[in-house]
N, C-alpha and C positions, 0 to 999 in steps of 0.2 A: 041840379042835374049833375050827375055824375060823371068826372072826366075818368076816361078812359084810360090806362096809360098800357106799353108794348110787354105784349107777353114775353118770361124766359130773357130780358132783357136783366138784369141784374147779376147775382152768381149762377155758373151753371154746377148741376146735380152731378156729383163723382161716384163713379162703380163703388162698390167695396172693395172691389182688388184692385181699383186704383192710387190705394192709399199709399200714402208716400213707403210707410214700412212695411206693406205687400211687394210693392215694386221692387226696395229695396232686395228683399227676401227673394224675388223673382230672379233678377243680378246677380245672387249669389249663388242661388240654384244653378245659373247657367255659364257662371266663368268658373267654380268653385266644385267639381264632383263631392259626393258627398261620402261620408267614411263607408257607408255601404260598399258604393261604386269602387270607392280604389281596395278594399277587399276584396272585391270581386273580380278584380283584374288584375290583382297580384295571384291570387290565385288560378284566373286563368293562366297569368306567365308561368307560375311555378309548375304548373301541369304540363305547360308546352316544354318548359325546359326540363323537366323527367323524362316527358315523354321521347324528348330531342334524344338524351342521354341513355333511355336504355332501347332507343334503335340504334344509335351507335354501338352500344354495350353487346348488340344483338349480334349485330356485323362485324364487329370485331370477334366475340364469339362465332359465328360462324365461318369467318377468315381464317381464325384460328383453327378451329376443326379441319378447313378445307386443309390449311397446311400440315396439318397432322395427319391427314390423311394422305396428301401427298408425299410426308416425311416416310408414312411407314410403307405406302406403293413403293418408294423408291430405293426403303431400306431394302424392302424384299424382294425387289429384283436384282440390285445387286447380289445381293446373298444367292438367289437362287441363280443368276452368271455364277457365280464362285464356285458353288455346288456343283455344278452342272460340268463346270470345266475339272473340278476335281476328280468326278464321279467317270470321266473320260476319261481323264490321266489316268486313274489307276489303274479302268479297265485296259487300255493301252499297255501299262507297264507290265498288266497281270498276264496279257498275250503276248508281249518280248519275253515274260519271263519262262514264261511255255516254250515259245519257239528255241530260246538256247538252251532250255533244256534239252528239246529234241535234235536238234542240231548237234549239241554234244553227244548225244546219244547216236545219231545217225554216222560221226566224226570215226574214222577209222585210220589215224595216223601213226598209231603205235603209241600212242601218250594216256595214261591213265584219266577218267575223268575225276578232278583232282573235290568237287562236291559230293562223291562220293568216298566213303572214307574207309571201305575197306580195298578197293583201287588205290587209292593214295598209299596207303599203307604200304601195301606190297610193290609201289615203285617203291619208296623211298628206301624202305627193308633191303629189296634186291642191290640199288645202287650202291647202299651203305657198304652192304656183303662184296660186293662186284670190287668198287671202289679200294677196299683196304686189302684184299687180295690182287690187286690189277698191278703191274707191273710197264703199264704203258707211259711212254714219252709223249704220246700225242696232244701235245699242247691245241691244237686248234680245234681238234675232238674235243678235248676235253671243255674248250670253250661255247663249244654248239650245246655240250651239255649242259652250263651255266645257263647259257639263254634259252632253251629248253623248259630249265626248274623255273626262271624268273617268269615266262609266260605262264606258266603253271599259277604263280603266285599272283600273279595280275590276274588271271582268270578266278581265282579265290575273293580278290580284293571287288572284282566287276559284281561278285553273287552275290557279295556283302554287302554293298551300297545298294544292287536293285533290291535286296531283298528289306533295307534299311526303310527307301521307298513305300514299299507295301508295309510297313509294320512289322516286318516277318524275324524276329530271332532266334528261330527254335535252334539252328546248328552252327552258330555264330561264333561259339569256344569252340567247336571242332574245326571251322574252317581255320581258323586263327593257332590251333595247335599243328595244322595241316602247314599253315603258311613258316610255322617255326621249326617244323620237321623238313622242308626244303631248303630253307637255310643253313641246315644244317650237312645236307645232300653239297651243296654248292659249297660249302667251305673244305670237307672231307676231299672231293673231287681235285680242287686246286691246291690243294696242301699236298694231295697223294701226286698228281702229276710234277709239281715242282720237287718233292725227294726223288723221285725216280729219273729226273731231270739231272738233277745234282748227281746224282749215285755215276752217270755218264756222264759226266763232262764236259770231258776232253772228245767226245762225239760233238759238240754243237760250239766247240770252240772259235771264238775269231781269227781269221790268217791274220792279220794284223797286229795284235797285242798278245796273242796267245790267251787268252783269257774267256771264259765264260759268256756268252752271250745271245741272250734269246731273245725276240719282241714280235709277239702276237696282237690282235686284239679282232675284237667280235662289237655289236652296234653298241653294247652296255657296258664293255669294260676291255680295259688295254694292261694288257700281260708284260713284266718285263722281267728278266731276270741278267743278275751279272754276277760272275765268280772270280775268285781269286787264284787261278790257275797257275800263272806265269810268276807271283810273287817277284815282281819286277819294283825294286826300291825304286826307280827312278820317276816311277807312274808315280802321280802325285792327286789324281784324279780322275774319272769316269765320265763319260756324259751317255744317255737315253736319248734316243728318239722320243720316247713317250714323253708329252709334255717338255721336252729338252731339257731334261730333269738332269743336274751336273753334281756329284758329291764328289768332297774331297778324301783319300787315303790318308790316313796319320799311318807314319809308323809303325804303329800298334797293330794294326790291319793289314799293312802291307805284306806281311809277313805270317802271317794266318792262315788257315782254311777256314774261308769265309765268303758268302756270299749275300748278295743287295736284291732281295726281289721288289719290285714295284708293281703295284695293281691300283691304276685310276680304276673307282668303279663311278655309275650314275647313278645307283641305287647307294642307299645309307641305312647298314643293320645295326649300326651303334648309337645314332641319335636319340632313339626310341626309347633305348635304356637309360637317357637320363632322369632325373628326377624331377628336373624342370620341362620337358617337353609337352607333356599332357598341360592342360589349364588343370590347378588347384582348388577344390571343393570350397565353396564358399564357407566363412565363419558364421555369417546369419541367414538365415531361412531366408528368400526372394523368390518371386515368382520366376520363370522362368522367359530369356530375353527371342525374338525373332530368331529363324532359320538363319543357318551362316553353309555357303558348300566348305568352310573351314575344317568341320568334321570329315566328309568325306574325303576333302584333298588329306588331312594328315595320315587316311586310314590308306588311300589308293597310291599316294606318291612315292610311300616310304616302303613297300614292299615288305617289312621288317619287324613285325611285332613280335619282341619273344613274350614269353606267358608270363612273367613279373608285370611288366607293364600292361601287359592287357588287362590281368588283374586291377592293378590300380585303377586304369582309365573304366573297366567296370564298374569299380567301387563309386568313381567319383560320377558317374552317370549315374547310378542308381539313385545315391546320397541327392542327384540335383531332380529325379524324378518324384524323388520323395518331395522335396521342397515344393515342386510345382503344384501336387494333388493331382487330384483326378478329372478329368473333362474338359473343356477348352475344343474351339476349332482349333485346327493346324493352318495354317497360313497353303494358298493355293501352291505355294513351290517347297514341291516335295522332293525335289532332287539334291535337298538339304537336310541336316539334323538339324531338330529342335531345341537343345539343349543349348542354352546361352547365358551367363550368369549374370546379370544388372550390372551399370555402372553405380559406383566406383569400383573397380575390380578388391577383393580384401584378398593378396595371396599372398604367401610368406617371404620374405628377402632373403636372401643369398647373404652368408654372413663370410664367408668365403669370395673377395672382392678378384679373382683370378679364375673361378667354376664362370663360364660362360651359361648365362643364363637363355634357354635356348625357348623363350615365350618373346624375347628381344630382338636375340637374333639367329640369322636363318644362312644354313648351307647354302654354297654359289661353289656352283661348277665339280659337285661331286665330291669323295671322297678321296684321297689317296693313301693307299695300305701300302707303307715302309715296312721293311721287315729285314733286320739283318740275322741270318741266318749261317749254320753249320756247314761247311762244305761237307761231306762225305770221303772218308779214304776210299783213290781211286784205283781203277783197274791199271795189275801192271802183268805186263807179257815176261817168262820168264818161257823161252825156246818157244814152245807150241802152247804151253801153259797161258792161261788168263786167270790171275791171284786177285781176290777182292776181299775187304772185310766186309763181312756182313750182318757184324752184330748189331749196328743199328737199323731200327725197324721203321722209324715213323721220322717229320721232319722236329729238327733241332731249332729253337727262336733262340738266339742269343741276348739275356736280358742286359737293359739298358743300366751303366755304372753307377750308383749308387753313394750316398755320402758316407763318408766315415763311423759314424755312430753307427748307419743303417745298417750296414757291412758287419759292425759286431754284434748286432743286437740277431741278424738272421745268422750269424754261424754258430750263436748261441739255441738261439734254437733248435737248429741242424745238426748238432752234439747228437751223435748216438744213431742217428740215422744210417744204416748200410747199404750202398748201392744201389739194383733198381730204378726205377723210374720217379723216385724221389729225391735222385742226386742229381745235382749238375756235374758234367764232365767238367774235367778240370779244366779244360780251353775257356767255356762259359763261367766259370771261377777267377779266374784272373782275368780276362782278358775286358781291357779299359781304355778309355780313347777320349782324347781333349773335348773343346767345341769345333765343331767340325763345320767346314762353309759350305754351303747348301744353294742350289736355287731354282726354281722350273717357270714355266710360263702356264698362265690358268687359259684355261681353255677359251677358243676364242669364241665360242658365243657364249661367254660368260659376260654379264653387266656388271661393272663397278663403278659406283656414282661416288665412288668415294675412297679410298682406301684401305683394301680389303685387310679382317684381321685374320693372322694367325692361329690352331689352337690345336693340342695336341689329344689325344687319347688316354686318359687313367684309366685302367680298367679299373684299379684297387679302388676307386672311388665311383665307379661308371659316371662320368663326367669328360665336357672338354674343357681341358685349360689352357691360359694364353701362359701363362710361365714356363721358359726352359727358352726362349728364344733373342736374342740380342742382336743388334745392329739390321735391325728389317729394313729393308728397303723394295719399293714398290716404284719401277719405270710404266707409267702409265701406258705411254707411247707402243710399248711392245711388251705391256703385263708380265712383264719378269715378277720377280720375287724372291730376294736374297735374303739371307740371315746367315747366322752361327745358330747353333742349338748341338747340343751334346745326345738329345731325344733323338731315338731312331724308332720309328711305332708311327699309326694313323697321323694323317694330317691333314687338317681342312680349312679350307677358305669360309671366313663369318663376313655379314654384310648386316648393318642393323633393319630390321624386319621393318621397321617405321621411318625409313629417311624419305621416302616420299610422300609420309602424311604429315598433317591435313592436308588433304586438295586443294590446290589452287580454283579450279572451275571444272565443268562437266556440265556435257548437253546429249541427250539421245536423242534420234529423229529418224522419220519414216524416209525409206526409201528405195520406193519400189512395192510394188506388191509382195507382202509377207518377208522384209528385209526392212533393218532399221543401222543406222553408225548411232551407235556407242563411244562417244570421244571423250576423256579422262586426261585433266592438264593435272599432272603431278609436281610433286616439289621438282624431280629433276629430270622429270621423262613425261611425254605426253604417248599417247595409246590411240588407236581407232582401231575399233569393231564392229564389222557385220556380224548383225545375228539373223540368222533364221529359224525356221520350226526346228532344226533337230541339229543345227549344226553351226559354228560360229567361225570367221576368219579376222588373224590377225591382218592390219593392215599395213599399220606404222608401231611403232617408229623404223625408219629406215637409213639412218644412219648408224647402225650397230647392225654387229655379223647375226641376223638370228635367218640364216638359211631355213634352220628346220623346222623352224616356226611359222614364218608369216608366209603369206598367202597359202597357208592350206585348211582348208574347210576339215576340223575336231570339234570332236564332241566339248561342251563347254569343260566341263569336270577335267578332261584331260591336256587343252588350251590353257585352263587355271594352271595344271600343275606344271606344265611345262614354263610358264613364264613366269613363276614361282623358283622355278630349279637355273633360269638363267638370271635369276638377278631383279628381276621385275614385281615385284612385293607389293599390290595395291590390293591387296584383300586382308582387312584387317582382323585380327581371330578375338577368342571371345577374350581375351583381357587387356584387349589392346587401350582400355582408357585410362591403363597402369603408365602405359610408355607415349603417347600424344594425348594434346589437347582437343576433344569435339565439343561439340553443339552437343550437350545433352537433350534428349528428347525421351519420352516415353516409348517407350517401345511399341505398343498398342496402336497407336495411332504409326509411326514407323511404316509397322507390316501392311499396314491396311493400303498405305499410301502407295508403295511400293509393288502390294497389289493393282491398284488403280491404274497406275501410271502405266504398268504391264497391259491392262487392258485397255486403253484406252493408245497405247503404241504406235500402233499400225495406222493412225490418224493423228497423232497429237504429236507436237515436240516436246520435251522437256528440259528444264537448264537450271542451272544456282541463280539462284537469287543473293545476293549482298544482303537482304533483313531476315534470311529465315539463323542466322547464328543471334541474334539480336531481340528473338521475338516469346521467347519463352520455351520453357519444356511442355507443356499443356499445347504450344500450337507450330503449325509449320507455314514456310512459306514457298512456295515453288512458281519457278516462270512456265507458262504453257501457250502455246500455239497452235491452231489447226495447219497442218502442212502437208498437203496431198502429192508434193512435188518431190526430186530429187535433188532440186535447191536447199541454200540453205533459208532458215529463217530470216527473212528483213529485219530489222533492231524494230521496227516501230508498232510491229506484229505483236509481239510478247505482252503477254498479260499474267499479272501476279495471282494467283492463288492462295485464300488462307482458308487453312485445315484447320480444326478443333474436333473434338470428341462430338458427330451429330450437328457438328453448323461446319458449311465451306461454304464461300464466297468470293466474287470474285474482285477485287480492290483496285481501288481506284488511282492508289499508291502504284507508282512506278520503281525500279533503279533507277530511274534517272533523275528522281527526286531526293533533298537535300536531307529529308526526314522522311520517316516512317508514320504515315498517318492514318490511324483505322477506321476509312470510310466505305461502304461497296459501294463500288459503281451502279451510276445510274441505269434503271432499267432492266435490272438483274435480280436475282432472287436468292434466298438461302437456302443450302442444301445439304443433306444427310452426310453428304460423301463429295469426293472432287470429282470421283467417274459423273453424275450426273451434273457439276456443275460446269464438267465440260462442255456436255453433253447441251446443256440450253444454249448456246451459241454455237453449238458445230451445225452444219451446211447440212443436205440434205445426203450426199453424196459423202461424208466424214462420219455420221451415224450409220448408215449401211458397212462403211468398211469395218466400222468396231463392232458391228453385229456380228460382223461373218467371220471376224478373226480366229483362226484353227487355236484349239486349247493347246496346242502342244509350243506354238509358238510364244503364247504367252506365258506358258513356262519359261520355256528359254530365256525370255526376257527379262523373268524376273530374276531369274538364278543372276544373273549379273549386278541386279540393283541390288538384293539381298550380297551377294557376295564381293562387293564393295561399298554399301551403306555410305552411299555419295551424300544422301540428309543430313548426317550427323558428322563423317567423317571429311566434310569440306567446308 
């Protein structure tokens, strides 16, 4: 019998995939991906990370665009603001120029209109004729006639600059031979009434001294005259009212017929003539720099061009229009020339260390014409008879004593010569006189920051010189002014053109609807202005005599030149980076700024920054502030601005940090221009006023930045 035994009790049956190196295999499969998989999933990565990268690359790109399109919306709105306010001005200037025309034309005063040039003519003709046959004393006549020709010549000089304005030079040599043929009317007119002064006497003599003595004066010039009538040795000296002008008698003179005319004038017809007065033609080709109203002030202030130098100053315009070529915007303030020559200035030196170099320095307090003069043999009563000679015709200048060689060398020349109007009478042949002591007070709203120089008149040279003068002395206190000098001829007060550059500081700001201060901390005078759309007032300084200056609301052109002729010099001309140290900057960027800053005025403050001398020529740095108030700006308001050619921004750099760091502030953006990067943080009510701002105000405004270039010249 067979014993049974249990089923499946012994080994049990194993899968085939239970096998130990299935299993294995299995383990590996499932801790271990296989080279497939992680190809496959680098590859996934490598897709997601392109993909990652060129939707970045996209958005960037498209960021990009978006800002370029913003760049160029914003370029082209300000361009068309520019245009637009240009396209105003001119039409403006081109209806002013209308209206004075008609107005002169309408004008029935008895005065020629001197733009036209057959009018002009036939005054000056008539006067010339009138004049050398007149036989009149009337000095204070004869002074209405002076001021008379000078309005004349101011009215020529006003059609010149508007016409400058518009482009317009077609009669620009006529006016300017017109304004040199009046000059000529005003010196005939005063020469003829002081001989026929002279020829009488003993008609306008002093009860007190017995001597000669006249003193007139009109708003432009003060007439004096004094003769040697009484030849009283004991007189030892003379003194004027005019300026209390005191010269002393030598013996030589006391004993003479001889007489001292003096004519302070305000206008100056011998500066022009020098050689230095115009800025000199660059030696190499340069573009040409920003509007300066320096052109217009030399042309309007001076009354005075004879045709030599208008020549030159033509040449040397032409010469810099060549350099420029052709095209180019003009900068929105056209109440300026364009003509500006690049820094470093290349102009020639004065080898001649005694010629006043007059691009340095500048007239203060007018002119004064010395002139010693022939007395005339006078009228003598003989019964009923009145005996006079009368062989002289015109006034006698007795020239100033000359040195011993000179002396031989002109009577060698003068061999052979007979009488005529090519001899000197024999009075003006000998007659010589030591150093003679001298001294007058400068006029009292004259400024002197400094101690004014002396310098006389060469004609033979047309130049002023400081030599011929010893023992100067200058009482601040009461602006005396003494010396010796042997010189009897022109003589003027210099003041150096640059003693109040570089600026110390400057801020302009709004205040008020369409009125902004202009405040100018100088080396040694500080300034405030209102400007408005068409008309500017001084306000300070007030501690000096300028009665006729401050507080009255002028046109800006003629506010320049008046505080220009008292002493007050912050308008630097175009070589001024011959004679002070600036912040070199590109000119380009300059205008534009200065554009900006104009327009953006009437809302914005603006002020010096401490890092824009410090930050290159390629950029600028300026402080700005929204300020709707007649406050001034809080310190903690101010926010710096950097300019570049196509990027401004606004930094995060303060003054009041240690270092200059170039980061923008957060939350801000970069910008074409500083108009709009004002513009992203002004208010809602700060964007409205710069919309609405009148073009004509923004001129004005800029005329002042342009004509003191506070950027570079502080």
């Amino acid at each position: 019998m067979v014993k049974k035994g249990k089923k499946g009790k012994g080994k049990k049956a194993v899968p085939i995939s239970d096998t130990p190196d299935e299993l294995l295999d299995e383990e590996k499969q499932r801790v271990f991906p296989t080279a497939e998989a992680e190809r496959e999933a680098a590859q996934r990565a490598l897709e997601e990370e392109q993909e990652s990268k060129r939707k970045e690359k996209e958005a960037m790109e498209e960021l990009m665009k978006q800002e370029a399109e913003r760049f160029t919306v914003e370029t082209e709105t300000l361009q068309e603001m520019l245009n637009s306010n240009k396209a105003d001005l001119r039409a403006q200037r081109e209806q002013l120029r209308e209206q004075k025309m008609w107005d002169r034309f309408l004008l029935c005063n008895g005065t020629p209109d001197p733009a036209v040039q057959t009018e002009l003519n036939t005054y000056t003709s008539i006067e010339l004729d009138e004049t050398h046959e007149s036989s009149s004393r009337d000095i204070a006549g004869c002074l209405d006639s002076v001021e008379q020709a000078l309005d004349l010549m101011n009215e020529l000089d006003e059609v010149i600059a508007l016409d400058k304005q518009l482009g317009i030079t077609e009669h620009h040599d006529t006016y300017k031979k017109g304004i040199t043929s009046l000059q000529e009317v005003i010196e005939s007119k005063v020469d003829n009434v002081t001989f026929n002064v002279l020829k009488t006497a003993e008609n306008f003599a002093d009860p007190d001294s017995l001597n000669l003595l006249v003193e007139k004066q009109s708003p432009r010039l003060k007439y004096s005259v004094w003769g040697n009538l009484a030849k009283n040795p004991r007189q030892k000296s003379f003194q004027l009212e005019t300026d209390s002008f005191q010269m002393e008698i030598p013996k030589s003179l006391a004993n003479a017929d001889v007489a001292v005319r003096l004519i302070h004038t305000s206008y100056d017809f011998l500066s022009p003539k020098c050689k230095t007065f115009y800025a000199q033609k660059k030696k190499t080709p340069a573009p040409s720099r920003v509007a300066s109203v320096m052109g217009n002030i030399e042309g309007e202030n001076n009354e005075n061009k004879g045709m030599d130098e208008i020549k030159e100053e033509n040449e040397i315009q032409e010469g810099k229009k060549e350099e420029e070529g052709e095209g180019g915007e003009q900068p929105l303030n056209e109440n300026v020339l364009p003509d500006r020559p690049v820094t470093p200035s290349d102009v020639e030196e004065i080898e001649d260390e005694d010629i006043v170099d007059m691009r340095a320095m500048s007239t203060v307090g007018g002119v004064m014409y010395l002139d010693l003069l022939k007395l005339p043999p006078q009228a003598k009563k003989v019964g009923s008879w009145v005996i006079q000679d009368i062989t002289e015709k015109k006034l006698e200048r007795i020239p100033n004593p000359k040195p011993e060689d000179e002396k031989e060398e002109e009577e060698e020349a003068k061999e052979g010569e007979e009488g005529g109007e090519a001899a000197l009478s024999q009075i003006t042949k000998e007659l010589t006189w030591p150093l003679l002591n001298m001294s007058f007070t400068v006029a009292p709203n004259a400024i002197f920051t400094e101690e004014p120089m002396l310098a006389r008149w060469e004609d033979s040279q047309q130049c002023w010189r400081t030599d011929g003068f010893e023992e100067v002395k200058f009482e601040e206190e009461t602006g005396k002014i003494s010396f010796k000098s042997q010189f009897i001829g022109p003589i003027v007060t210099f003041q150096d053109s640059y003693n109040n550059m570089p600026f110390q500081s400057w801020e302009i700001r709004p205040h008020g609807p369409g009125c902004v201060i202009f405040t100018l901390i100088a080396a040694s005078v500080e300034i405030e202005i209102s400007i408005k759309e068409n008309s500017c007032c001084l306000n300070s300084p007030e501690d000096y005599e300028l009665d006729g200056i401050r507080n009255k609301w002028l046109p800006s052109h003629i506010l320049i030149q008046k505080l220009m002729a008292a002493g007050i010099n912050v308008f630097p001309s175009e070589d001024a980076d011959k004679y002070v140290s600036i912040s070199n900057k590109e000119d380009e960027i300059e205008s534009l700024m200065y554009e900006q800053m104009a327009l953006a005025s009437s809302a914005f403050a603006f002020s010096w920054s401490r890092w824009n001398a410090d930050c290159g020529e390629k950029r600028m740095i300026v402080r700005g502030a929204e300020n709707l108030t007649t406050a001034p700006v809080d310190e903690d308001m101010w926010k710096n601005y950097s300019c570049e050619p196509q990027k401004c921004y606004t930094l995060k750099c303060t003054d009041d940090d240690d270092d200059l760091f170039d980061e923008k502030l957060e939350e801000t953006q970069f910008h074409p221009d500083l108009f709009h990067c004002l513009k992203e943080g002004a208010s809602v009510n700060a964007t409205k006023t710069m919309s609405s701002t009148p073009y004509g105000f923004v001129d004005n405004v800029s005329t002042w930045l342009f004509a003191t270039k506070v950027l570079t010249f502080s």
